[in-house]
ZAMARGU-4260 file (C-alpha; in steps of 0.2 Angstrom, whole numbers, plus 5000, padded with zeros to 4 digits):
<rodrens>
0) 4954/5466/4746 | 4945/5478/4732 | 4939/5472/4715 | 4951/5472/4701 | 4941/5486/4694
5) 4944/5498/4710 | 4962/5493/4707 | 4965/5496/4692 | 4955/5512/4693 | 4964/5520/4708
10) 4981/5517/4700 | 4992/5532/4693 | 4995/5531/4674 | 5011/5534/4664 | 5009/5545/4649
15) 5011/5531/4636 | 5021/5542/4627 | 5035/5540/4642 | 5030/5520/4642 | 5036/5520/4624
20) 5052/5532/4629 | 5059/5518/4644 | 5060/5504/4629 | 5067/5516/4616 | 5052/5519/4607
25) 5051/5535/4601 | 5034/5546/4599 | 5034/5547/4581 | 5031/5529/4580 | 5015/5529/4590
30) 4999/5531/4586 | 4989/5538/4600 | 4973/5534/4606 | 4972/5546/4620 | 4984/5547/4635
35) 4989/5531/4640 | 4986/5518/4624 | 4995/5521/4608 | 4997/5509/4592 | 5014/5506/4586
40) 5018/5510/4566 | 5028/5494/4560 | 5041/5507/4555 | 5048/5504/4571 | 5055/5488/4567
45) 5068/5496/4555 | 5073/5510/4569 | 5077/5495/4582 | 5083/5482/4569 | 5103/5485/4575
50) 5101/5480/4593 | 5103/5462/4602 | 5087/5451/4605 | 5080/5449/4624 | 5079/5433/4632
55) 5061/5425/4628 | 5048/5418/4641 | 5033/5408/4639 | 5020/5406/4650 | 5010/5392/4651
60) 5001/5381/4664 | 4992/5364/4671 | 4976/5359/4662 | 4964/5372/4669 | 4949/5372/4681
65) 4933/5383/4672 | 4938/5396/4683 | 4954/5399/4677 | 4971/5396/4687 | 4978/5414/4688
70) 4989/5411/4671 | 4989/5431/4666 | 4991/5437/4683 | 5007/5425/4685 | 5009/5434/4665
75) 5008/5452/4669 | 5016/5448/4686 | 5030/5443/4681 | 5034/5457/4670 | 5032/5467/4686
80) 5041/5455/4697 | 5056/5455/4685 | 5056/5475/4683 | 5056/5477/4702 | 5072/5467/4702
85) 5081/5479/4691 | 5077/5469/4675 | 5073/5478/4659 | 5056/5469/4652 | 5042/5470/4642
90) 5027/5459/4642 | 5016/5455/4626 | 4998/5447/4630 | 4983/5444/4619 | 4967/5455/4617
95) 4952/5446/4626 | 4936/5443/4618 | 4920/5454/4624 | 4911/5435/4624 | 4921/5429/4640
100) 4922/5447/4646 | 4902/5449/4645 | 4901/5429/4648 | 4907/5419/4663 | 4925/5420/4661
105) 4928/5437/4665 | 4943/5448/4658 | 4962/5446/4653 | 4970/5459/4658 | 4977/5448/4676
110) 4971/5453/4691 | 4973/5461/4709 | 4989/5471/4711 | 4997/5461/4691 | 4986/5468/4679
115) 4985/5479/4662 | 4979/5495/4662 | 4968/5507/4657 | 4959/5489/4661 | 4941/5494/4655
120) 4950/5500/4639 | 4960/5485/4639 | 4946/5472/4640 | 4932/5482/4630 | 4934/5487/4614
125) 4953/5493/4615 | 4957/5499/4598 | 4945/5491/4586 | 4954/5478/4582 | 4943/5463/4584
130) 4931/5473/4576 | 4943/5475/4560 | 4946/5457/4560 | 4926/5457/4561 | 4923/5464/4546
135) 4936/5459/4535 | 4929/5440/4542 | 4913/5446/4536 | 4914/5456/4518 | 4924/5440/4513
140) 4905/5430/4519 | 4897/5445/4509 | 4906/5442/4490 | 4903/5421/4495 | 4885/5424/4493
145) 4885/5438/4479 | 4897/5430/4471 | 4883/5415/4471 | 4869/5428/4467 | 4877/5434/4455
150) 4880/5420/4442 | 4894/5407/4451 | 4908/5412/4438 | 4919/5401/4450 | 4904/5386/4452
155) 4906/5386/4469 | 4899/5370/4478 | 4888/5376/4492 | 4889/5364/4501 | 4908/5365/4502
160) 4908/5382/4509 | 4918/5383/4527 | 4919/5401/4530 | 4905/5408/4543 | 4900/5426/4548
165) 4908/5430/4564 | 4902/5440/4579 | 4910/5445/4594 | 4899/5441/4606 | 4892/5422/4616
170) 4877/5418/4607 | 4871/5401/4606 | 4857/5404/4596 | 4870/5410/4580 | 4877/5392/4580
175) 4868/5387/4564 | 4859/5399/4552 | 4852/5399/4535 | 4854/5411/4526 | 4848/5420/4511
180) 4829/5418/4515 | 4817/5429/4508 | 4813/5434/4491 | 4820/5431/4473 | 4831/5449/4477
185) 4837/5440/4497 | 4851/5431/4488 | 4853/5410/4488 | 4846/5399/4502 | 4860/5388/4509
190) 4865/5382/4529 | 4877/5394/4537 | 4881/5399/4555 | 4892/5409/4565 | 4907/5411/4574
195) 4915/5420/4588 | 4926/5433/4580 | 4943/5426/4588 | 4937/5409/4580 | 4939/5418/4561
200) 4953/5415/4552 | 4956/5431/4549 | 4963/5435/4570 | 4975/5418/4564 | 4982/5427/4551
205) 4985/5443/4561 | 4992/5433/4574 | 5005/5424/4562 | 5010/5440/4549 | 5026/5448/4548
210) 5022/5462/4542 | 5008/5471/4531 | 5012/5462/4515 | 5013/5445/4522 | 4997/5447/4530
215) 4990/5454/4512 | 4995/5438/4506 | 4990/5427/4517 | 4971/5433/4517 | 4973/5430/4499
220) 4978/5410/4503 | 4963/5408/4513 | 4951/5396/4507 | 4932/5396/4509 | 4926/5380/4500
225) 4931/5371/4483 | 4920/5371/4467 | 4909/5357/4461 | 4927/5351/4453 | 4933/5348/4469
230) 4947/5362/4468 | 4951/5375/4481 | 4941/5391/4481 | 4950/5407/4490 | 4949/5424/4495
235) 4960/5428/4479 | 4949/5420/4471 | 4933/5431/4476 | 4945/5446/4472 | 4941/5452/4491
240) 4958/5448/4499 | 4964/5466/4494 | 4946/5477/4503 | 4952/5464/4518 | 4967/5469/4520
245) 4965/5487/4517 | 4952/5486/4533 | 4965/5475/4544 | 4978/5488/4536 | 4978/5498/4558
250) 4975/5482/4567 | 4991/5474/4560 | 4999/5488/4570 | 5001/5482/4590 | 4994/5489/4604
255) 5007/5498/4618 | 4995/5497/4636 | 5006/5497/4654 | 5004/5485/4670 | 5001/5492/4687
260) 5021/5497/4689 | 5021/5508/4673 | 5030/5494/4663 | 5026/5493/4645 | 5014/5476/4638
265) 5011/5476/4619 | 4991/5468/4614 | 4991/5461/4601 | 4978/5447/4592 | 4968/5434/4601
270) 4966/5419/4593 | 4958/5405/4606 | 4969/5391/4610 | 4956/5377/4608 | 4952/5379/4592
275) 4965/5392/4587 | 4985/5394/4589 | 4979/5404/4605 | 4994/5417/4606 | 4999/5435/4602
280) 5006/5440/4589 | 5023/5437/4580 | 5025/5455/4577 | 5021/5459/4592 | 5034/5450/4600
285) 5048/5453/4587 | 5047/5471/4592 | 5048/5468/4611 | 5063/5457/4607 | 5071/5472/4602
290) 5065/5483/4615 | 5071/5475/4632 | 5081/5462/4640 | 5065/5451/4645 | 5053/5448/4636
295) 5036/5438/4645 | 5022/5431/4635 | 5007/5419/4637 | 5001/5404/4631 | 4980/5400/4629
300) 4975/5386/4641 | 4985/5373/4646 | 5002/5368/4641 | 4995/5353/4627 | 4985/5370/4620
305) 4995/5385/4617 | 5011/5379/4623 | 5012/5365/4610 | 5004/5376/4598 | 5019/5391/4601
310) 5030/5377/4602 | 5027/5370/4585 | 5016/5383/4576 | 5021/5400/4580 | 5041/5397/4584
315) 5041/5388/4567 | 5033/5404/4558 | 5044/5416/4567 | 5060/5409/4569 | 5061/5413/4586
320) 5065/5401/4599 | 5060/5402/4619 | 5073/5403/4634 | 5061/5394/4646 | 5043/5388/4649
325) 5036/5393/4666 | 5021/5380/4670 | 5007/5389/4684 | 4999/5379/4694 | 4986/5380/4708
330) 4982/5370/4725 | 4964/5369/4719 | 4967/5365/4700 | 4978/5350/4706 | 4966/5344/4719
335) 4951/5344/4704 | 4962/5333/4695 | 4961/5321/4707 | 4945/5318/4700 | 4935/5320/4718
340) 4930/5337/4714 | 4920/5345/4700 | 4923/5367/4698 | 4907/5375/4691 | 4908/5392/4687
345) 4896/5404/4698 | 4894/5390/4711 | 4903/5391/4727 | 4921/5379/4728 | 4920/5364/4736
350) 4925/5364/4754 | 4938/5351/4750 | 4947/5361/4738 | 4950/5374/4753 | 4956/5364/4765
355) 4972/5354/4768 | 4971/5337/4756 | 4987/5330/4753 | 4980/5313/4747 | 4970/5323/4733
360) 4983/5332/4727 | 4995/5318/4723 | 4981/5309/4716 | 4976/5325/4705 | 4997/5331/4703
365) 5000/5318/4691 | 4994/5332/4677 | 5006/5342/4683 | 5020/5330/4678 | 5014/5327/4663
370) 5015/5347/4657 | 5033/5347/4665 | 5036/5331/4654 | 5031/5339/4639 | 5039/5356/4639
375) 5057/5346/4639 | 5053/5336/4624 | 5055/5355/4615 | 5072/5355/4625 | 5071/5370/4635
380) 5073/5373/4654 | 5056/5373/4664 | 5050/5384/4680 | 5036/5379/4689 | 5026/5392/4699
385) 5013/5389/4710 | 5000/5404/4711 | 4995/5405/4730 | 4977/5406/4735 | 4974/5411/4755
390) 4967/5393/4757 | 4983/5383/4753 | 4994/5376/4766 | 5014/5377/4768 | 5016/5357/4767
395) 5002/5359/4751 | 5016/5370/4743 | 5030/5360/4748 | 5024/5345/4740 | 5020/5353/4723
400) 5036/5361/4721 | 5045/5345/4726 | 5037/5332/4716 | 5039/5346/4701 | 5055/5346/4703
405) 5054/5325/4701 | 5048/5329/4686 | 5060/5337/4679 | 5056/5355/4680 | 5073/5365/4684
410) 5066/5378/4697 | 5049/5377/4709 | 5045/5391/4718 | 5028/5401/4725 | 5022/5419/4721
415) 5010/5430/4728 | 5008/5444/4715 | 4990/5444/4717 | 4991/5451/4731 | 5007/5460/4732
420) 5013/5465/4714 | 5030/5463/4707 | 5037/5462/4727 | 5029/5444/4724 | 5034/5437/4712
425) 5054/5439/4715 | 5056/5421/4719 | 5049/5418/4702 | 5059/5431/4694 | 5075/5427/4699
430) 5071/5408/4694 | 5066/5415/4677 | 5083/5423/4676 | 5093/5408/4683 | 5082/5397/4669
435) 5085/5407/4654 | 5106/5407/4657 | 5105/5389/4655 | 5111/5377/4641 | 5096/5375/4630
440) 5095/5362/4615 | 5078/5368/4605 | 5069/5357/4596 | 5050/5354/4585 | 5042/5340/4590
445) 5039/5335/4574 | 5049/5341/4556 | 5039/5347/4541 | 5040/5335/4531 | 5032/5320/4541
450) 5014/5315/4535 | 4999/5322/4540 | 4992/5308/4551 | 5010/5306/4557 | 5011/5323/4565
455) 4993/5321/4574 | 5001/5303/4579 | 5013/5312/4588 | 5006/5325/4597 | 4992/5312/4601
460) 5001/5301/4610 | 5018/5311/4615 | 5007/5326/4622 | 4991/5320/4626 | 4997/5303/4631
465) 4985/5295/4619 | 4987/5276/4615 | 4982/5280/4596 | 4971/5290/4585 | 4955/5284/4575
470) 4951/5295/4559 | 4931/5295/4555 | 4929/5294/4536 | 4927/5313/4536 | 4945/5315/4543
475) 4953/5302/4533 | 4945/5310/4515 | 4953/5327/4521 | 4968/5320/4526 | 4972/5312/4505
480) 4964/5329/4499 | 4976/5340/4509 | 4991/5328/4506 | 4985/5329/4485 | 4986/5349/4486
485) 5001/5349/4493 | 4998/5356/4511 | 5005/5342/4522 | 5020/5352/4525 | 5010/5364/4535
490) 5010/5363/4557 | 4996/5355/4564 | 4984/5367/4577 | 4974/5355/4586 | 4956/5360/4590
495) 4953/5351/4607 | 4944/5354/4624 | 4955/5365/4637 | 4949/5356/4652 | 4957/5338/4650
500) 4973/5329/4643 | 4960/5322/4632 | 4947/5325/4621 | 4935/5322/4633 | 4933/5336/4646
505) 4927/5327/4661 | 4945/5316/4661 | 4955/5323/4673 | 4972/5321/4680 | 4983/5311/4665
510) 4971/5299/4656 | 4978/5282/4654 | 4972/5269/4641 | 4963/5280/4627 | 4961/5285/4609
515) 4960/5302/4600 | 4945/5302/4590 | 4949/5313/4576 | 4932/5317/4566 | 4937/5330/4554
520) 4952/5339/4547 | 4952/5359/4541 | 4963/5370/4532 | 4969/5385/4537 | 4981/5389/4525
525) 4980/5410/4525 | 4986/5406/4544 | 4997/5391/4539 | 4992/5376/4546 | 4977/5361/4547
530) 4967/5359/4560 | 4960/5342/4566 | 4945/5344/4576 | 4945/5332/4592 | 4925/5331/4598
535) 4914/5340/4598 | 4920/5358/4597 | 4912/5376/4598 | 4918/5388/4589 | 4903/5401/4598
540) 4902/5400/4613 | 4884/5403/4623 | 4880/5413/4637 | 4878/5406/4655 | 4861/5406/4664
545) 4869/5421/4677 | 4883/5433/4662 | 4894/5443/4669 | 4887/5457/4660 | 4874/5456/4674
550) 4883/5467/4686 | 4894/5479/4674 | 4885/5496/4671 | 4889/5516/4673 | 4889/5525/4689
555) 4882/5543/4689 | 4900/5551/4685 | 4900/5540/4668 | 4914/5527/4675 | 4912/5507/4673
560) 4908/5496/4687 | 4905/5482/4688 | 4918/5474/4677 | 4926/5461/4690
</rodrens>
């Protein structure tokens, strides 16, 4: 089969102008970056206010292997696979990082025959957004220090200071810094370090605005320390939320990119899952809601990351309310939950995950119940797909979908859109449309107004399947500081590993007789909500000993190769 890269490159563009057109977008609200990308102006939203609001799908999936399960190719897939059976749809994804893409994880726009395109456009720099979000992060780091320099009018506590310089890259050796080293003139030593720019705040709050002015006023709510007094310092404060929002001023407006049928998929915001809400963008998807029948989006990671986290964070901001979850999983993901199996990225798959092992897989499916369990806590009909590798088996498939089933899921089919496009995937589709006529009864896991530890109780041991939660001293000090400034209202966005149930990443399948350790708790509030940290977690990444920025380069007649 050839590369993603060859795919995506030998397929025949749509004028994104006549993208825009088949959902009712007219030219003069785009914004053109070249032939086939555009940004949408947020004037739109008035033009298409009037008309009736599409049926709304999430995609999510089973706690994933390293290498990824095929979560965006079942995304983007769909979207083709519900077009090609008449449906009118739109599809609205997340912008990948250049870290992973340079890294080890390789690019978001799907794969094989379900894919975004221009895809080199798509998973480089697209159109600056991440690196607006970059340096509004930054210029708010910039007036911390001068402000400091410069006399501390505010008498900030240094050691209070959350807020880190971002970059958009894996590098290790950025994780902890000091900085303002130097002479009298090099500004005021203190420890800092960096994060990966979807880690910042800053892509939260793009991810959660409404519109411009919401966005203006949640950078202003950010907060980047306290003073010696113990009270909240924020970007207000520093009198920088206005320059940060004047430089996210275009990146608030959503990207309009096409899959491999012509069908139109809005990019917009990518905030990681782990440590962040881990989905697009609200307005994003408010506009594609108006725009088509259908409308497909993507949750980060597994469904206890950014299902629970559109579930409870981003549904609550937006109002809006999902029609189904469709849950992917793989033969191999489901066999490495058994436990017998460990998946290292750039080393060949074990023999055993390749081959016909039905005892493995009911040992390892048991994570698979517990996804299906927990997207009909939120009340809402579920499909399970299984995304099919040429490895599998018929009786492999047959027991997957039937023990789904068992567990509650309302649908369990297969789809094959790697390899054959939307013509795959119109088992899935048809279930997706089946799923979203059904009764539905929508609920938060959790109200508003439930305490703090309450609402990490919940998700602890209803999600996770967690027997309790300890608070180290850290955690229980911010969790009375936050209740004392009135932020216990807010959602909780729980920073956790991707590759376990647990906060442990080597527990596979469904962990039994275990506590969440819960060593710190931050505030988000420009993004609107607090986020507990479970572990040890990295906010940047590092590079692997073999990136794939290894093998991407330019060929003599300038195009990319290289890039998957």
């Amino acid at each position: 089969m050839k590369s993603d890269l060859e795919i995506a490159q030998q397929a025949t563009l749509q004028p994104i102008v006549d993208v825009a057109a088949a959902i009712g977008i007219e030219e003069s609200h785009l914004e053109l970056f070249g032939h086939y990308k555009a940004k949408v102006s947020l004037d739109v939203l008035e033009s298409i206010d009037g008309r009736p609001q599409g049926r709304y799908i999430d995609v999510t999936a089973i706690t994933p292997t390293p290498l990824g399960e095929g979560k965006t190719v079942t995304t983007v897939g769909l979207g083709q696979a519900l077009k090609h059976i008449g449906k009118s749809v739109v599809t609205c994804i997340r912008q990948p990082s250049l870290g992973p893409v340079f890294g080890i994880k390789g690019g978001a726009a799907g794969g094989g025959y379900s894919q975004v395109i221009p895809m080199e456009d798509f998973n480089l720099h697209l159109t600056g957004d991440v690196h607006a979000v970059s340096m509004a992060n930054n210029l708010l780091a910039a007036y911390i220090d001068n402000h400091i320099y410069q006399g501390d009018d505010l008498d900030i506590d240094p050691h209070s200071i959350t807020w880190r310089r971002v970059v958009d890259l894996n590098d290790r050796a950025l994780r902890h810094v000091v900085v303002g080293l130097g002479g009298k003139m090099d500004g005021v030593p203190r420890e800092s370090g960096f994060d990966i720019s979807v880690a910042s705040e800053v892509m939260a709050v793009l991810a959660m605005s409404s519109d411009l002015q919401d966005m203006r006023a949640r950078l202003g709510r950010i907060q980047i320390g306290t003073n010696r007094s113990g009270e909240p310092v924020t970007a207000e404060d520093l009198k920088c939320a206005g320059a940060m929002a004047v430089l996210m001023k275009d990146a608030i407006k959503p990207n309009l990119l096409q899959n491999l049928d012509g069908g139109a998929v809005f990019v917009h915001a990518g905030p990681f899952a782990n440590i962040a809400q881990g989905n697009n963008s609200i307005i994003a998807d408010h506009i594609a809601l108006k725009s088509a029948d259908y409308v497909v989006t993507e949750s980060g990671f597994g469904a206890d990351m950014g299902a629970e986290k559109f579930l409870n964070i981003k549904c609550r901001a937006s109002g809006l309310h999902p029609d189904c979850a469709v849950i992917v999983a793989t033969i191999r993901a489901l066999k490495s939950h058994s436990g017998k199996f460990e998946v290292t990225p750039g080393k060949p798959l074990d023999e055993g995950l390749m081959s016909e092992d039905l005892e493995s897989l009911a040992e390892g499916i048991v994570n698979l119940d517990k996804h299906v369990e927990n997207m009909k806590k939120f009340g809402i009909p579920v499909v399970v797909v299984v995304n099919t590798f040429p490895t599998d088996t018929e009786a492999e498939h047959a027991f997957v979908k039937e023990r789904a089933l068992a567990a509650g899921a309302d649908f369990a089919v297969s789809h094959r859109m790697h390899a054959e496009g939307g013509a795959g995937g119109v088992e899935l589709a048809e279930a997706v449309v089946a799923a979203c006529e059904m009764p539905k009864n929508f609920r938060f896991l959790y109200p508003d107004d439930m305490p703090i530890k309450g609402k990490i109780e919940t998700i602890a041991t209803e999600i996770y399947g967690a027997d309790g939660v300890d608070y180290l001293p850290a955690a229980e000090a911010k969790v009375k500081l936050y209740t004392d400034l009135g932020l216990a209202d807010l959602p909780i966005c729980m920073a956790k590993t991707h590759l376990s149930l647990s906060h442990e990443p080597t527990w596979k399948g469904r962990p039994k007789g275990w506590r969440l350790p819960i060593r710190d708790i931050r505030a988000s509030v420009g993004a609107g909500f607090l986020y507990p940290l479970c572990g040890d977690m990295r906010t940047m990444p590092g590079l692997p000993k073999t990136p794939a920025g290894d093998a991407i380069d330019i060929d003599s007649t300038g195009s990319v190769i290289g890039l998957f």
